[in-house]
C-alpha positions in Angstrom: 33.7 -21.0 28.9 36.5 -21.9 27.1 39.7 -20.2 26.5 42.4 -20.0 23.7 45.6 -18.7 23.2 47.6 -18.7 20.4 51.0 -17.7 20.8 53.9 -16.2 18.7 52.8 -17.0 15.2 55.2 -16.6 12.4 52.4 -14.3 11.3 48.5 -13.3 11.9 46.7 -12.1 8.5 43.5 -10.3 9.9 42.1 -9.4 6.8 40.4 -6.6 8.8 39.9 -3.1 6.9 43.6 -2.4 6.9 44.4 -6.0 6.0 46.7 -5.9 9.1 49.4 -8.3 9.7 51.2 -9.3 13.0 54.3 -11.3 12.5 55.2 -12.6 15.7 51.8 -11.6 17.5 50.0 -13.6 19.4 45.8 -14.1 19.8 43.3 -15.3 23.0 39.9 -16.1 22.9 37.4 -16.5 25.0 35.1 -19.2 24.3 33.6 -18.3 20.7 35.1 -14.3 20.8 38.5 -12.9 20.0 39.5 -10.4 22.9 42.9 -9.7 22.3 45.1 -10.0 19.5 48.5 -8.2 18.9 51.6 -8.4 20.8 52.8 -8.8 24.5 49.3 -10.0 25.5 48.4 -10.0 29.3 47.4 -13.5 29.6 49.7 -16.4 31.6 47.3 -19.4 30.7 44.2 -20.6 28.5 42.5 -23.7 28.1 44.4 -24.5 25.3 47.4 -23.2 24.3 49.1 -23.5 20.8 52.9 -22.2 20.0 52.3 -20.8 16.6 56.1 -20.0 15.6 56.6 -22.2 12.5 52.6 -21.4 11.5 50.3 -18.4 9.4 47.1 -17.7 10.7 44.0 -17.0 8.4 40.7 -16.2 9.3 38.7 -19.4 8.1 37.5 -19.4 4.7 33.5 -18.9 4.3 31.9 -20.8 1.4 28.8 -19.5 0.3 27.3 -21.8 -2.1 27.5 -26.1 -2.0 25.1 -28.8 -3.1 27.0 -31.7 0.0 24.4 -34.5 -1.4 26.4 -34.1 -4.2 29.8 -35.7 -2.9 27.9 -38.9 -3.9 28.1 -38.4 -7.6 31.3 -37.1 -8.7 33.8 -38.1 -11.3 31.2 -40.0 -13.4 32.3 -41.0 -16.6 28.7 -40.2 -18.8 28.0 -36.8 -17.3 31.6 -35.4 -17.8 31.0 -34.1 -21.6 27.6 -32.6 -20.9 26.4 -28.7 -20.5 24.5 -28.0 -17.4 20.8 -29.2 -18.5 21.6 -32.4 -20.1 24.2 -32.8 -16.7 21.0 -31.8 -14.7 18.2 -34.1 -16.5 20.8 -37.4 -16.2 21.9 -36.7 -12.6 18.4 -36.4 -11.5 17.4 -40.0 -12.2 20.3 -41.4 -9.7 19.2 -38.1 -7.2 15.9 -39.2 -7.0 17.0 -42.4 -4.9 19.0 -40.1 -2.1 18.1 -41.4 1.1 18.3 -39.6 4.8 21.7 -41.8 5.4 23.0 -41.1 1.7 22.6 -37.1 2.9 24.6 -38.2 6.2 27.4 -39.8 5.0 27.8 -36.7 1.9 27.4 -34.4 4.6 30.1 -35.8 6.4 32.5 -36.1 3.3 32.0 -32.8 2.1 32.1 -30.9 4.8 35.0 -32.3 6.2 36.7 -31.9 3.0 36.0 -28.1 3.3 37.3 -27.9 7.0 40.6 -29.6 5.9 41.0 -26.6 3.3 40.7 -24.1 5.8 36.7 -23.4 5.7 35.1 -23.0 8.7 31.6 -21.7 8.0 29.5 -23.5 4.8 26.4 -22.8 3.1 24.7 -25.5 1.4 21.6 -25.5 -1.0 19.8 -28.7 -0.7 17.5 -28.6 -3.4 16.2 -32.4 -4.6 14.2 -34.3 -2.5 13.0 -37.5 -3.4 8.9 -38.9 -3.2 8.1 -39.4 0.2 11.3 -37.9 1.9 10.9 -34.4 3.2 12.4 -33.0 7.0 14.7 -36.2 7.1 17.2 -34.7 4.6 18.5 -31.5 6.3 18.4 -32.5 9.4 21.1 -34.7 8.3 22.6 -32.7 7.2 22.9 -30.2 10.4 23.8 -33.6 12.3 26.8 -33.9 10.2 27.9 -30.5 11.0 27.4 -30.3 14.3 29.5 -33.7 15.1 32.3 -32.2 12.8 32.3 -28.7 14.3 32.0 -26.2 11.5 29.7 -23.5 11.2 27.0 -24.0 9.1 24.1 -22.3 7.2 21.7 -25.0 5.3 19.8 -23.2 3.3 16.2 -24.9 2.2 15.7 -25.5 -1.6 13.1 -26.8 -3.4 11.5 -27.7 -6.7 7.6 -27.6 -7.5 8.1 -27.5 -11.7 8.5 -30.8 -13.0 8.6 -32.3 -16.2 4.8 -32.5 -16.7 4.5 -28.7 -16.0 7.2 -27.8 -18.3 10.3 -27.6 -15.7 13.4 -29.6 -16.4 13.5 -32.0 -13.1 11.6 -35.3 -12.9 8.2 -35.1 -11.3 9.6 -37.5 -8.9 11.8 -35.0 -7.1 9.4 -32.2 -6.6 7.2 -31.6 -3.9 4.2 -29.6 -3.7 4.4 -25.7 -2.8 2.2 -26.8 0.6 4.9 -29.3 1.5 7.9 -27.3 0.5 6.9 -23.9 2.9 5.3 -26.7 5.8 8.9 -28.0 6.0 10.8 -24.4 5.3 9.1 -23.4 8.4 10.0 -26.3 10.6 13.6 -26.2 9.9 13.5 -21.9 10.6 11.9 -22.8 13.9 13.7 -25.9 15.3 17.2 -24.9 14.3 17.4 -21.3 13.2 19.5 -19.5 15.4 20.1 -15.5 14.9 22.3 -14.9 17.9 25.7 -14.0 17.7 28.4 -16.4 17.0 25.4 -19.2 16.2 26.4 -22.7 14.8 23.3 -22.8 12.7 21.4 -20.2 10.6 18.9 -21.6 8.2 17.8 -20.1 5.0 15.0 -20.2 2.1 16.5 -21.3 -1.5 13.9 -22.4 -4.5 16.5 -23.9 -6.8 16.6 -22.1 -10.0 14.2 -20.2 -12.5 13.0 -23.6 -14.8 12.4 -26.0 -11.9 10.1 -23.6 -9.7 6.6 -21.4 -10.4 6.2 -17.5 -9.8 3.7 -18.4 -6.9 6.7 -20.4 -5.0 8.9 -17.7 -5.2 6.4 -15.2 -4.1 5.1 -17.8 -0.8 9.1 -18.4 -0.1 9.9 -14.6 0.2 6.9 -13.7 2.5 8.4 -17.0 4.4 11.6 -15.9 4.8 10.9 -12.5 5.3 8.3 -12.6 8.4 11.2 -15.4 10.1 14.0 -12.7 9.4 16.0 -15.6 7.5 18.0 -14.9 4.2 16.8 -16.2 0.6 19.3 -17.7 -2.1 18.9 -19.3 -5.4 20.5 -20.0 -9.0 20.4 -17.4 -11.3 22.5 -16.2 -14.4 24.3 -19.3 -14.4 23.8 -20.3 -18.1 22.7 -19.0 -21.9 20.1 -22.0 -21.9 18.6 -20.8 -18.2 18.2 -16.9 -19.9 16.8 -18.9 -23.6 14.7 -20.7 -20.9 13.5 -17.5 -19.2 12.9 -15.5 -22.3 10.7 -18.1 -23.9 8.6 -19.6 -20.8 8.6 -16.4 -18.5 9.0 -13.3 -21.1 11.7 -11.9 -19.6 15.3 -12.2 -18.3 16.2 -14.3 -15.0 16.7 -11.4 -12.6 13.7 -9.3 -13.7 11.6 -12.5 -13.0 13.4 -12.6 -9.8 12.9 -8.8 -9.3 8.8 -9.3 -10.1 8.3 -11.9 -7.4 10.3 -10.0 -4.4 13.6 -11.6 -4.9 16.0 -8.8 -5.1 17.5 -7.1 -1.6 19.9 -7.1 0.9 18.6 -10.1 2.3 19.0 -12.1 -1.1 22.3 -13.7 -2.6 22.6 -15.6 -5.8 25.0 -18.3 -7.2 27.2 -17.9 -10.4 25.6 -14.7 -12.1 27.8 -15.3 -15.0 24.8 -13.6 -17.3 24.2 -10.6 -16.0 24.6 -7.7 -18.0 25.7 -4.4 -16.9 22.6 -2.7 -15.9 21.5 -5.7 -14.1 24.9 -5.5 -12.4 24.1 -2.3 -11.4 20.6 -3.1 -10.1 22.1 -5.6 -8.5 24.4 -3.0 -6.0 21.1 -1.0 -6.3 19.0 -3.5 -4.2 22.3 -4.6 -2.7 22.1 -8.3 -3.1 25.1 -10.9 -3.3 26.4 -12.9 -5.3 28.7 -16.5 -5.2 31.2 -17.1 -7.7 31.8 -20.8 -8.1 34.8 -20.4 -10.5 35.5 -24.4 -10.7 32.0 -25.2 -11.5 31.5 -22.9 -14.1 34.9 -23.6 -16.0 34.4 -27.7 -15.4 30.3 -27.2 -16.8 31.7 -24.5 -19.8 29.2 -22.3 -18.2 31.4 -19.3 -18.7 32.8 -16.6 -16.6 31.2 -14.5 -14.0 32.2 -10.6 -15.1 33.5 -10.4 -10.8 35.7 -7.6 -11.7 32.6 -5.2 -13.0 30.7 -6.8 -9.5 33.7 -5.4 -7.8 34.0 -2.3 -9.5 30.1 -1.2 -9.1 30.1 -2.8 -5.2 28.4 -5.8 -5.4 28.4 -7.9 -2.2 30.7 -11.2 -4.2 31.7 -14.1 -2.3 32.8 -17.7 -3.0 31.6 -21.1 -3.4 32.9 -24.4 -4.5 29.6 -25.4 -5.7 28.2 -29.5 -6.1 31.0 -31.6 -6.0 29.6 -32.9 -8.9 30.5 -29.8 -11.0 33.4 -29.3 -9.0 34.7 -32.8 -7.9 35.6 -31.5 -4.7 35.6 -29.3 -1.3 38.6 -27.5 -1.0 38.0 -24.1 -1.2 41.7 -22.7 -1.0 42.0 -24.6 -4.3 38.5 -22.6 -5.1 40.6 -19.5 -4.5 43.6 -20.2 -6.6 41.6 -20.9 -9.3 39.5 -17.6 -9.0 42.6 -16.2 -8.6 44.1 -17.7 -12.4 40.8 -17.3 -14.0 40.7 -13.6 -13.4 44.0 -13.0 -14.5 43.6 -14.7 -17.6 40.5 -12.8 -18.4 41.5 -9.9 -17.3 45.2 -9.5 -16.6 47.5 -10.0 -13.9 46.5 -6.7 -12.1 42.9 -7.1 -12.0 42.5 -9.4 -8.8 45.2 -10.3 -6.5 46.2 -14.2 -4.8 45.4 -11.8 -1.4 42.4 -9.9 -3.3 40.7 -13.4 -4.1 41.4 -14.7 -0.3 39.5 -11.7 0.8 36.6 -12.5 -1.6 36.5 -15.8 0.3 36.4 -14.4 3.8 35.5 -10.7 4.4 33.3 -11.0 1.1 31.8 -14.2 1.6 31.1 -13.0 5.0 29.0 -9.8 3.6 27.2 -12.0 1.3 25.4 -14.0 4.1 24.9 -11.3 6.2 27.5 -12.2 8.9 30.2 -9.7 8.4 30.0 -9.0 12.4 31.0 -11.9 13.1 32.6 -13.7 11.3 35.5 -13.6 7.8 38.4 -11.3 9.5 40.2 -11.8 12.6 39.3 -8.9 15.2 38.7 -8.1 18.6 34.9 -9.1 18.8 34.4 -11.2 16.1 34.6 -15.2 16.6 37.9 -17.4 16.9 37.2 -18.8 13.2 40.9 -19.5 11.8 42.9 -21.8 9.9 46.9 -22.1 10.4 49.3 -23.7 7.8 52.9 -25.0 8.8 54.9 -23.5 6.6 58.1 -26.1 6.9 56.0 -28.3 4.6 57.6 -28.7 1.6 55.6 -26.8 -0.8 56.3 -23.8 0.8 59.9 -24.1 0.8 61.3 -20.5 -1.9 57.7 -19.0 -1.4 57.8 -17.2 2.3 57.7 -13.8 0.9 54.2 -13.2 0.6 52.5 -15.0 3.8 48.7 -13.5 2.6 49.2 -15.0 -0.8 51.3 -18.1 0.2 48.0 -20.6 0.6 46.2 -19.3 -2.2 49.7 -19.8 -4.6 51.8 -22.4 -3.4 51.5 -25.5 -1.2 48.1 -26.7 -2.7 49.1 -30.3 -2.3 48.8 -30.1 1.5 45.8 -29.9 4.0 45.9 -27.3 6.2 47.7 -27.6 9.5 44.6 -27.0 11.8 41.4 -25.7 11.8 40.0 -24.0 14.4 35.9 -22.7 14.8 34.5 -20.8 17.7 37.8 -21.2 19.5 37.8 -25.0 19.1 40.5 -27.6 17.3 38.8 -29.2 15.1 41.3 -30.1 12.5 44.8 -30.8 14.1 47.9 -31.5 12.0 46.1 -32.0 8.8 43.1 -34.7 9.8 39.8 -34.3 11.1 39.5 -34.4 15.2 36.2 -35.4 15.8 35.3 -38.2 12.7 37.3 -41.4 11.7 38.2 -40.1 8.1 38.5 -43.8 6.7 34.9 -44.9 8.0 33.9 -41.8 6.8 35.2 -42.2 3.3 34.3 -46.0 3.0 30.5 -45.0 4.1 30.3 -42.2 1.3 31.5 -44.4 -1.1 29.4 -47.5 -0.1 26.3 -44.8 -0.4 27.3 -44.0 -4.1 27.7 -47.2 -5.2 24.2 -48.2 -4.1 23.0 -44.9 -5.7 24.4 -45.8 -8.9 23.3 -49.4 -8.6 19.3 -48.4 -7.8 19.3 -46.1 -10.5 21.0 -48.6 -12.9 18.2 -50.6 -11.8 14.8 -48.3 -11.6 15.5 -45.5 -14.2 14.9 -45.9 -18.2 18.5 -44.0 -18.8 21.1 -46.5 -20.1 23.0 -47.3 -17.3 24.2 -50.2 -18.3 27.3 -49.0 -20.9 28.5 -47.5 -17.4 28.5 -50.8 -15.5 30.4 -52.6 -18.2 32.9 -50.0 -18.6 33.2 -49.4 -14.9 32.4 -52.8 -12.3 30.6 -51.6 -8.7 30.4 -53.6 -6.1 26.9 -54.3 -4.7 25.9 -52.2 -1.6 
């Protein structure tokens, strides 16, 4: 076992149910587990020791809902001016040519991306899987993670209603519901781990309401539930998904849900901007969660999730950066600030704090994926997940008033200092410890430009205005 000791920060923010601070204080941990934290600690030596006196520590920031293959496909000219089906229908046709080392190299990107921003712990929905690629995908997924260090929860999606069945995804991207439950079970069973302080949890996550059938629903809670595993999906994201439901199903998107077993403790959902205010209520009711994915949503024009009602009635609300190709990026404390700016445009600048909105992302996010004891607050007990900024970096210099708001308002421009998960470095002084960032970038881009290329090649889209206005290399 491992030890830690972090001494004399310039300040601890707990984020524990006082919201405790401890200027000064100091922390140790024992292999994954805080043990002590406050001041005049009884410990002469650890493992690893870090003077903290120039640096705030945060518990790490917890993001609830990704799409990583998406890394691949950002900042596209054509899909930037398109609401979320068209965006879906044209993405799909380069999607469909992912391969296992495509998912590798995005995993790698995004996820190292989120650790530089201070995330320790990331949930990703990995929805599209290609003809004749099943297991390979995740797996790389939980690969990536495990060589970068962060915590991870891979959640597995799917898609059985395609075009020809009246769903919006290609045909060619959907599996079959045998194949789709076969392969949910594998992943629960190989690397599913419900101990304490795991590296890997592994979830059940149909993708959305028009690319899925009742029956899939139904067979994916029964799965999930007889494993003990958590369930997550889409829903309430946009007025053409509740048209969609209201014409096709008969009803709204959470009653369908609600019919086929999706509504408990055990369920969250991503972006419920739609949902009105007795399905808010039903929502605290059957106590499910909910991620708000504020860059997506504003970049798509999908609207704005009503968090402040969530809040109000006790909904379990944490937060997500989404596909980085709604989002263009991983950085979730820039995901914060712009909850943060969102919210008090909407609703006024005493409706949700810059500390309020870091809490969202930590305690909150924690509660929504059902790992509140151990994980998104810094406390005897509960894992050695932290991130640290330096605040003699110069877009902090006029701001050290506030320490629990400072990294949500100011310094956005900078990478966190380090990173730190289960009582291990795994960001130090801004870069990545245990991945060459450069090959890392080069190999993600390389992938993108030979998913652009194949799809400029295979697909009947018109991708040809793209390659003369923008010239790819050939990978």
């Amino acid at each position: 076992m491992g030890t830690l000791w972090i001494r004399n920060a310039k300040n601890i923010i707990t984020m524990d149910g006082e919201r405790r601070q401890y200027p000064g204080g100091s922390l140790y941990a024992v292999d994954q587990q805080i043990v002590a934290i406050g001041y005049d600690l009884p410990y002469e030596a650890a493992d690893t020791v870090i003077d903290a006196r120039d640096k705030i520590v945060y518990p790490g920031l917890i993001n609830t809902h990704h799409h990583l293959y998406q890394n691949l496909t950002r900042n596209i000219p054509f899909v930037q001016k398109t609401e979320l089906f068209d965006w879906l229908v044209t993405l799909y046709d380069i999607w469909r040519h992912l391969r296992p080392e495509d998912i590798y190299a995005s995993a790698v990107v995004g996820l190292g991306e989120l650790l530089k921003s201070g995330c320790t712990t990331a949930a990703d929905h990995f929805y599209c899987f290609p003809n004749g690629v099943s297991g390979e995908m995740i797996d790389e997924e939980i690969r990536a993670a495990g060589e970068l260090g962060i915590r991870f929860f891979p959640t597995r999606g799917s898609m059985s209603l395609g075009r020809s069945k009246g769903g919006l995804p290609p045909d060619e991207v959907c599996q079959t519901e045998d194949i789709i439950l076969r392969d949910s079970r594998r992943l629960i069973e190989t690397y599913h781990d419900p101990k304490r302080f795991a590296m890997v949890r592994v979830g059940v996550a149909p993708c959305s309401p028009f690319s899925i059938t009742a029956d899939l629903l139904k067979e994916s809670a029964a799965l999930a539930r007889s494993y003990g595993v958590r369930m997550h999906t889409h829903l309430a994201e946009t007025k053409d998904e509740d048209q969609f439901c209201l014409e096709k199903l008969g009803m709204r998107p959470l009653d369908f849900m609600e019919q086929n077993g999706w509504v408990g403790s055990d369920v969250w959902y991503a972006h419920g901007i739609y949902f009105n205010d007795d399905e808010i209520g039903h929502l605290h009711t059957h106590q499910c969660g909910v991620a708000h994915c504020p860059t997506s949503n504003m970049k798509m024009g999908s609207g704005v999730m009503p968090i402040v009602k969530m809040l109000e009635k006790g909904v379990k609300v944490g937060m997500g950066v989404d596909g980085s190709a709604s989002n263009d990026g991983s950085n979730m404390l820039l995901e914060v600030r712009v909850a943060h700016l969102l919210h008090n445009l909407m609703h006024g600048p005493t409706a949700l704090g810059a500390e309020d909105c870091l809490r969202i992302a930590t305690r909150g996010s924690a509660r929504v994926l059902g790992w509140e004891d151990d994980i998104g607050s810094l406390e005897v007990g509960k894992a050695a997940d932290m991130f640290m900024i330096d605040t003699r970096q110069l877009g902090f210099a006029g701001a050290l008033h506030d320490d629990a708001a400072l990294p949500v308002l100011t310094g956005l421009s900078q990478t966190v200092d380090m990173t730190i998960v289960g009582g291990k470095v795994v960001v130090k002084d801004g870069k990545l410890v245990n991945v060459d960032e450069e090959k890392a970038a080069l190999a993600g881009q390389a992938a993108s430009f030979r998913l652009l290329n194949e799809a400029a090649l295979r697909t009947k889209i018109d991708y040809n205005r793209m390659r003369m206005e923008r010239s790819y290399p050939n990978f």
